[in-house]
C-alpha positions as CSV (number, residue, x, y, z in Angstrom):
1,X,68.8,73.6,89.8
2,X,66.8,72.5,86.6
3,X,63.6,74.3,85.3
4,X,60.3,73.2,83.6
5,X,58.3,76.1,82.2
6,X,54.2,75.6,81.3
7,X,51.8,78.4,80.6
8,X,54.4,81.0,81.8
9,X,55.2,79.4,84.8
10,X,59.0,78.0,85.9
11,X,59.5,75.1,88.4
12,X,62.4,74.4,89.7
13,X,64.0,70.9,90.9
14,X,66.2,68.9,92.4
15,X,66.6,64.9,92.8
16,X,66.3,63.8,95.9
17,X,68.2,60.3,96.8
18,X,67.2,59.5,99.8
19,X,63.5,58.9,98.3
20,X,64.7,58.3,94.9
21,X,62.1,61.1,93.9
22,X,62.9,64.1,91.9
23,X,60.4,67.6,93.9
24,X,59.8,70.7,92.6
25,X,58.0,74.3,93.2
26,X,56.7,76.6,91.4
27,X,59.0,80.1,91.1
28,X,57.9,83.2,90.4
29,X,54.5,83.6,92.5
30,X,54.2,83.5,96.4
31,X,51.9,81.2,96.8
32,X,53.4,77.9,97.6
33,X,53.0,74.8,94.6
34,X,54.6,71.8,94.2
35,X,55.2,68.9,92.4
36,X,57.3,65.6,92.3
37,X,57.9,62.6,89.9
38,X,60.2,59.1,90.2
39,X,61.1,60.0,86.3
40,X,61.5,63.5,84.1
41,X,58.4,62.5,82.7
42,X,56.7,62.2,85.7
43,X,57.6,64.9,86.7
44,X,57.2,67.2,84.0
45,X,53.3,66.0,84.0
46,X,53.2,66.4,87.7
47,X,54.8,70.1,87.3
48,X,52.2,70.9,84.4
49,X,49.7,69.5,86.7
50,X,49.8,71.6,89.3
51,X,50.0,74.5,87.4
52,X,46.7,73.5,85.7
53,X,45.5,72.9,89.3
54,X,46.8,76.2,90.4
55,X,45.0,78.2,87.9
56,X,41.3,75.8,88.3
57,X,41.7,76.7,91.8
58,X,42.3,80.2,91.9
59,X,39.6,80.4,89.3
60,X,36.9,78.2,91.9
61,X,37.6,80.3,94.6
62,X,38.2,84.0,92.6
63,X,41.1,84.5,93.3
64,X,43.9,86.2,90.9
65,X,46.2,84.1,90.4
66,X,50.3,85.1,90.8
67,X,51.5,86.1,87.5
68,X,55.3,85.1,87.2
69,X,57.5,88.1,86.4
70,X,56.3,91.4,84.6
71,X,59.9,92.3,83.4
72,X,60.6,95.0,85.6
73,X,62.6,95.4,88.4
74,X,64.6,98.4,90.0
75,X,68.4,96.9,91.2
76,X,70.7,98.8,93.7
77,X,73.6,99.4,93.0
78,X,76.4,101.5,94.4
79,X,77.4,104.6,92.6
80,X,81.5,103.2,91.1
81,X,79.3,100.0,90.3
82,X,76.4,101.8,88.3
83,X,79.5,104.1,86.5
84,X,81.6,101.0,86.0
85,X,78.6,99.4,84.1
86,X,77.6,102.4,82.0
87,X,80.9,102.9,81.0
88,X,80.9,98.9,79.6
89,X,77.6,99.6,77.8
90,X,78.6,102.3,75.9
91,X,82.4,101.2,75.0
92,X,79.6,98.0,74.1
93,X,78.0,100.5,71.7
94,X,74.8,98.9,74.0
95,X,72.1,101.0,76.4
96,X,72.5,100.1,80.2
97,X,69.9,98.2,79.6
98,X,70.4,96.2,77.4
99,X,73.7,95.9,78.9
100,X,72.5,94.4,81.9
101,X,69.9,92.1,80.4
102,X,72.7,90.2,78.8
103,X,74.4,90.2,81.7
104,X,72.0,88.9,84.2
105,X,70.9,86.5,81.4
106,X,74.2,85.3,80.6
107,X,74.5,84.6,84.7
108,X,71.5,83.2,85.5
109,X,71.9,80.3,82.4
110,X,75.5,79.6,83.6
111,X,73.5,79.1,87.5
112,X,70.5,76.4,85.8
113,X,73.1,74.3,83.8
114,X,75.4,74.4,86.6
């Protein structure tokens, strides 16, 4: 999948061939948004579009609108997996945390340019 990001928000898309269209959604929120083009460019302003008419609408009807990710998030994992990945952050001279930031950032880049 590819990504377009506008005023904190991520789309995601994919090019469809049977209608020569590329479509979209919006990631990150639960309400539903989305957004097509024939061209990049047309769909980058259709993306940024409906994110503008996301945010006018949820303003019109008072509603808060879904704010993409805080940052946070708590991840299972069993106990030999949680030891095996302390044990790598240290020998990294790295925090678990930080540890696992580069790790999930490092996988989720290889999944978008894949």
């Amino acid at each position: 999948m590819n990504a377009l990001h506008h005023k904190h928000y991520s789309g995601v898309f994919a090019y469809e061939p049977d209608d020569d269209t590329f479509h979209g959604e919006v990631v990150g929120i639960r309400d539903v948004v989305h957004f097509s083009g024939r061209s990049i460019d047309e769909l980058r302003a259709s993306f940024q579009e409906a994110v503008d008419d996301y945010l006018a609408t949820c303003a019109e009807i008072g509603k808060q609108p879904d704010k993409p990710y805080s940052g946070r998030f708590v991840v299972r994992v069993s106990p030999e997996v949680h030891r095996l990945a302390e044990t790598a952050a240290k020998a990294s001279g790295k925090s678990l945390n930080a540890f696992a930031c580069e790790a999930l950032e490092t996988a989720a880049r290889s999944v978008q340019t894949s």
